[in-house]
C-alpha positions in Angstrom: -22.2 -13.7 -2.1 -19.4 -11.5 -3.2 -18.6 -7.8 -2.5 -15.8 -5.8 -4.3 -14.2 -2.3 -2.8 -11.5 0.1 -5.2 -9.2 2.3 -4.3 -8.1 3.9 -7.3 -4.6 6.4 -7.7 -2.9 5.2 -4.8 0.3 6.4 -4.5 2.7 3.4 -4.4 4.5 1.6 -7.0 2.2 -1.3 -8.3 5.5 -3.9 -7.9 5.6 -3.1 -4.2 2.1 -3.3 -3.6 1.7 -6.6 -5.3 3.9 -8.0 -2.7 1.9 -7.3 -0.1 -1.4 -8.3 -2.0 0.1 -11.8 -2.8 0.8 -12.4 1.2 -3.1 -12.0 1.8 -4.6 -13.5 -1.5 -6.9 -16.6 -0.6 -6.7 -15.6 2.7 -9.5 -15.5 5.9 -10.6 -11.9 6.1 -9.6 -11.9 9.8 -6.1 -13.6 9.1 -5.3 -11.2 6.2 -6.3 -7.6 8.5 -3.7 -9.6 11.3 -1.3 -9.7 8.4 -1.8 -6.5 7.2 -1.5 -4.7 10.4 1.7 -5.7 11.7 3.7 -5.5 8.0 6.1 -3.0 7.9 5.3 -1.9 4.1 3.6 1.4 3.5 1.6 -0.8 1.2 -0.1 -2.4 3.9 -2.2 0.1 5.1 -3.9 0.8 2.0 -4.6 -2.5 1.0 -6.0 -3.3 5.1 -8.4 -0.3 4.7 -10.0 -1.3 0.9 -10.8 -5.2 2.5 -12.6 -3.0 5.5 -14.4 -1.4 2.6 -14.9 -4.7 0.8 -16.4 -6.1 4.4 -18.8 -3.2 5.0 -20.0 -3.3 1.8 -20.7 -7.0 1.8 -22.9 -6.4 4.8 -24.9 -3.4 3.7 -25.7 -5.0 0.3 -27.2 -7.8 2.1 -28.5 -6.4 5.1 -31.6 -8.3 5.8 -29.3 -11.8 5.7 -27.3 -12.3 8.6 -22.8 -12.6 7.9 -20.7 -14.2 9.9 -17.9 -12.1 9.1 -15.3 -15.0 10.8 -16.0 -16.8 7.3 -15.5 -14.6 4.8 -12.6 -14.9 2.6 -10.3 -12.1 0.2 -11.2 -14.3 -2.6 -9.3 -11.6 -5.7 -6.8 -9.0 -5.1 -5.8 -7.2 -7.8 -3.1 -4.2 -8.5 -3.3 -2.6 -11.6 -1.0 0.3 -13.4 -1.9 3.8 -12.8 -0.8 7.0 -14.7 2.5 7.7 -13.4 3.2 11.6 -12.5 6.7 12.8 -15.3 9.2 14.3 -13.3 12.7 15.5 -14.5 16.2 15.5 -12.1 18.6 18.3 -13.3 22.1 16.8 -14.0 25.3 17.6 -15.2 26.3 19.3 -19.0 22.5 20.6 -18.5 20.5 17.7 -19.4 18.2 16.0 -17.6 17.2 12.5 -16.4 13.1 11.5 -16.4 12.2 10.5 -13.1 8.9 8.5 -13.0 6.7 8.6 -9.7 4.2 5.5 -10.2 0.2 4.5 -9.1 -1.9 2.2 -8.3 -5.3 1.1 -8.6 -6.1 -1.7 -6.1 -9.2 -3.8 -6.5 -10.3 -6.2 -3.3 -13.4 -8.5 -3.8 -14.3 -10.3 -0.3 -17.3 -13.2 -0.1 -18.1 -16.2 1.2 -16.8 -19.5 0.5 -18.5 -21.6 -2.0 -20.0 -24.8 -0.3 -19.1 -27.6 -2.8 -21.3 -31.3 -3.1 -18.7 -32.9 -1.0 -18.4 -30.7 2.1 -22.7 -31.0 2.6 
């Protein structure tokens, strides 16, 4: 039982926000929003509102099975390359230098454990 939230355009570089993705990867779903809240990125917020997405959407595609929410797990992050936005920075002799303002696209997928022969 697996739900999966995007956020798509976000406007952070992709290096920084994989840093803060790889702190929470694997991670409980309640451990990773503690994480989240108290990092001092501007990546973090982001990323702590698409697993909120990733949880409500996990409980309103099964809504007639009850989820303990204390269980479920951020089993993929993932930060993808987004169009970048061409800027250009005057500088001397009249020339100028390219300045590139990068994206994101962040992809959360949130579920439940599998149960495995050994732990029943």
């Amino acid at each position: 039982m697996q739900a999966l939230a995007r956020q798509r355009y976000i406007r952070s570089s992709p290096r920084k926000m994989r840093i803060v993705a790889d702190v929470v990867r694997g991670q409980n779903v309640e451990k990773a929003l503690n994480t989240l809240h108290f990092m001092p990125q501007k990546a973090a917020r982001p990323i702590e509102r698409i697993i909120h997405s990733a949880v409500a959407n996990l409980i309103d595609q099964h809504s007639e099975e009850r989820i303990d929410e204390s269980t479920l797990v951020v089993s993929e992050i993932r930060v993808d390359e987004a169009p970048f936005l061409k800027r250009f920075r005057p500088v001397s002799r009249g020339r100028a230098h390219p300045i590139l303002k990068r994206s994101s696209h962040l992809t959360v997928v949130v579920g439940v454990p599998a149960i495995t022969e050994e732990e029943l």
